[in-house]
FILUM-963701 format. One record per residue (C-alpha): residue number from 1; x, z, y. Coordinates in Angstrom, 3 decimals, decimal comma. Example, Ala and Ser with C-alpha at 12.3 -4.5 7.8 and 13.67 -1.06 7.14 Angstrom:
<rs>
(r 1; (12,300; 7,800; -4,500))
(r 2; (13,670; 7,140; -1,060))
</rs>
This chain:
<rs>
(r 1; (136,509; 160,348; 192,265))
(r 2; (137,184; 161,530; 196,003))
(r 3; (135,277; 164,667; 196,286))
(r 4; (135,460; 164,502; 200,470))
(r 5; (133,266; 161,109; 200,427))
(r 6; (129,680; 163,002; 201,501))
(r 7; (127,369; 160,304; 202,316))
(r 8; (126,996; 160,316; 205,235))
(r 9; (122,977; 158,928; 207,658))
(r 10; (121,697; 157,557; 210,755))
(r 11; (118,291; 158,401; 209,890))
(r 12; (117,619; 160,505; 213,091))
(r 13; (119,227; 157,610; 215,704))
(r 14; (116,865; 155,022; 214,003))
(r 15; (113,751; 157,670; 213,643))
(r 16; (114,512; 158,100; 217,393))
(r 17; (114,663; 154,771; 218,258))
(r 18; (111,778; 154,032; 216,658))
(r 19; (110,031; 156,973; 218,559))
(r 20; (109,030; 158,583; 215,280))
(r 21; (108,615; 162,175; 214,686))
(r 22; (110,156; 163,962; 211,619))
(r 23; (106,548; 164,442; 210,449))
(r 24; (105,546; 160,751; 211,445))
(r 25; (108,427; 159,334; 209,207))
(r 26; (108,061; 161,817; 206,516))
(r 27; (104,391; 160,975; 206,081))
(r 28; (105,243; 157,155; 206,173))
(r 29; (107,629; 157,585; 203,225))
(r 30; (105,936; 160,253; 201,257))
(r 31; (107,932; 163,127; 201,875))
(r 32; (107,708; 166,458; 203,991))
(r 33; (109,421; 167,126; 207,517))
(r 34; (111,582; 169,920; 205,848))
(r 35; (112,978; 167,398; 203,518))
(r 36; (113,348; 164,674; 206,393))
(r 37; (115,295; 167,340; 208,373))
(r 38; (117,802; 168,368; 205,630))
(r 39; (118,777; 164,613; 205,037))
(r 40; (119,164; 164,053; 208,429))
(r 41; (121,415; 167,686; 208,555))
(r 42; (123,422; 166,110; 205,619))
(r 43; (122,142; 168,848; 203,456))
(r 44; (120,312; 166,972; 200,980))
(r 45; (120,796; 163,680; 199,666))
(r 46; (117,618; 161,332; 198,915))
(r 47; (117,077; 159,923; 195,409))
(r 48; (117,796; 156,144; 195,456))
(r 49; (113,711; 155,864; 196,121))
(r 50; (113,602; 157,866; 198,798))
(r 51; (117,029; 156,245; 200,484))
(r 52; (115,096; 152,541; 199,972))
(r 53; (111,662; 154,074; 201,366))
(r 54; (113,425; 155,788; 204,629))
(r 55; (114,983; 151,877; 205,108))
(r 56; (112,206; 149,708; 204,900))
(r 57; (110,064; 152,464; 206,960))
(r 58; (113,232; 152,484; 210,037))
(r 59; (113,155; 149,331; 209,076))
(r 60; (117,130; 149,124; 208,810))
(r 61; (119,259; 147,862; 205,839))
(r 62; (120,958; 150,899; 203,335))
(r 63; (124,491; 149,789; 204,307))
(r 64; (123,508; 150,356; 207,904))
(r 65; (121,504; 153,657; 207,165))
(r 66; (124,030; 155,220; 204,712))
(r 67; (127,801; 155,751; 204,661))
(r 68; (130,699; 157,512; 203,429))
</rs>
């Protein structure tokens, strides 16, 4: 296994886009801000719940939310 592929988000372009706050979106799925801010920093990577939740919140597909 490649240990260079990090995964890789567009959570905060689609938050934005969606004019959602960090707080906003990390209410909607569940979470806190501080967790919503280290995905989006690529310092934490959600559990496969969390990835689906922060999709059908932004309302975007996984492929298109996550990549290597």
């Amino acid at each position: 296994m490649n240990s260079d592929l990090i995964l890789q988000n567009r959570i905060k372009e689609k938050r934005l886009a969606k004019k959602l706050s960090q707080e906003e979106l990390a209410k909607t799925v569940g979470t806190t801000r501080q967790t919503i801010i280290a995905i989006e920093k690529n310092q934490f990577n959600p559990s496969a719940k969390l990835a689906l939740l922060l999709c059908i919140a932004l309302d975007t597909k996984f492929e298109e939310l996550f990549y290597f």
